[in-house]
N, C-alpha and C positions, 0 to 999 in steps of 0.2 A: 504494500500500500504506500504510497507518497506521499508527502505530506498535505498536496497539495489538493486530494483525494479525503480528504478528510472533513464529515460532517461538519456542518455548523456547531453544532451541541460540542463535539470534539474539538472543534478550533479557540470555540470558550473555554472549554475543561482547558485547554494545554495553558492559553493565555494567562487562566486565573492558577493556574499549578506554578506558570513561571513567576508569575507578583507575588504570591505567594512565598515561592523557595526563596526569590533573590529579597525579600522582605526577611524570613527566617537568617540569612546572610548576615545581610548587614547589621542587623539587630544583636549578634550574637560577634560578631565583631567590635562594633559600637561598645559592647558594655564592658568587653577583654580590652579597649584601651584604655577609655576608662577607668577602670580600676588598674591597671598598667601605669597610666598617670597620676594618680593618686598615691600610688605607693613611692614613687619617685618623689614627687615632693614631699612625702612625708618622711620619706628616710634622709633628702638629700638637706630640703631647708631647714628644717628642725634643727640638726646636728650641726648647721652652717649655722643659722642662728646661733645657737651657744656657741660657738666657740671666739665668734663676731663680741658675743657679750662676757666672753672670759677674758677675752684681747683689751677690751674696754674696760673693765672694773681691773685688771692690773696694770690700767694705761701704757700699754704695750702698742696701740694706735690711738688717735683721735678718732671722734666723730665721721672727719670730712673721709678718712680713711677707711672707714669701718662700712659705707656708704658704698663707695667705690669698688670694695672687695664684695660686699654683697651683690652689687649688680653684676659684676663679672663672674661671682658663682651662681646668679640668676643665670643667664645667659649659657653658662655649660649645663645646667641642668637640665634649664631647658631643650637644647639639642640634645643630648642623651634623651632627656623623656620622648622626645620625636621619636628617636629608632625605639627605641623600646616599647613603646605602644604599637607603632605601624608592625613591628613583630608581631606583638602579640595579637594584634587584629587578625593580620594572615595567619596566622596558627591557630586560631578560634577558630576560623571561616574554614580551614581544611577539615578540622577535629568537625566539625559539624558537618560539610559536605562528606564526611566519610560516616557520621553516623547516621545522617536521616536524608539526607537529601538525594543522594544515591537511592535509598530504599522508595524514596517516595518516584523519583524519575523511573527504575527500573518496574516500579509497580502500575506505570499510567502506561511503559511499553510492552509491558503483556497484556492489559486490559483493551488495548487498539491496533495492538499488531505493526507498530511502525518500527521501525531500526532506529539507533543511537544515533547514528549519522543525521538521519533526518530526523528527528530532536530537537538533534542540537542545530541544525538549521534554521529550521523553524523558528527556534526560544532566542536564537540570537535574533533575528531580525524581528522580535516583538521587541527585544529589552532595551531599556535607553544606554545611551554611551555610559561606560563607567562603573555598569552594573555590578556587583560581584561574583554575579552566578556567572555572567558570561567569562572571568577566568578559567570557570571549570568547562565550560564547554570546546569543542574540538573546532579546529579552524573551519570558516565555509569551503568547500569545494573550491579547487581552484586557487586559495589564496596562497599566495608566495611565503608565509609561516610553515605553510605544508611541506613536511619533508618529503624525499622520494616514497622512503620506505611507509607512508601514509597511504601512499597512492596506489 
């Protein structure tokens, strides 16, 4: 069956299974960095703070000083916490595409008889640019991403 062969009722079920997945995605990525950057600042400024206010109650810097070194530990934190969440985002969104998301796409293509290939055709050119689900999907036909041994 093609995709292009496929019921009205079916091309709703596919479209609301893709909002859907890439909603389950992002959501569960969302709250892994999240909590990825929260932990960073808590363990980074905190400890930064005190030791900002040890530096200054044994007047070992001044104020103007103390200021200075703070934003400059703002700013490494900050880029650390960047990679560190954008990790842990892609590592939530695979932990989850390998526990449900798979199971959900493998169970709508034995319920309609279409192949992976045409799927994943189809689900990419529903989703918007950017989507998450569309990393897990397989390149379209044709695209120059596609290796030989694809073909």
């Amino acid at each position: 069956m093609d995709y292009s062969d496929l019921t009205p009722e079916q091309a709703e079920e596919l479209s609301q299974l893709a909002e859907n997945l890439d909603e389950t995605l992002r959501a569960a990525g969302a709250e892994s960095a999240e909590v990825a950057l929260s932990l960073i600042v808590r363990l980074g400024f905190l400890p930064a703070l005190g030791v900002i206010l040890l530096l200054l109650l044994f007047k070992i810097v001044n104020i103007i000083l103390a200021i200075v070194i703070m934003i400059f530990i703002s700013f490494v934190l900050l880029g650390f916490s960047v990679l560190i969440s954008e990790q842990a985002r892609k590592n939530a969104m695979q932990q989850v595409y390998r526990r449900s998301v798979e199971t959900e796409i493998a169970k709508f293509l034995g319920r309609h008889g279409v192949s992976r290939r045409q799927f994943d055709d189809r689900v990419s050119s529903l989703l918007p640019t950017g989507a998450p689900l569309a990393n897990f999907l397989s390149p379209p036909a044709g695209d120059p991403a596609e290796t030989e041994t694809d073909k």
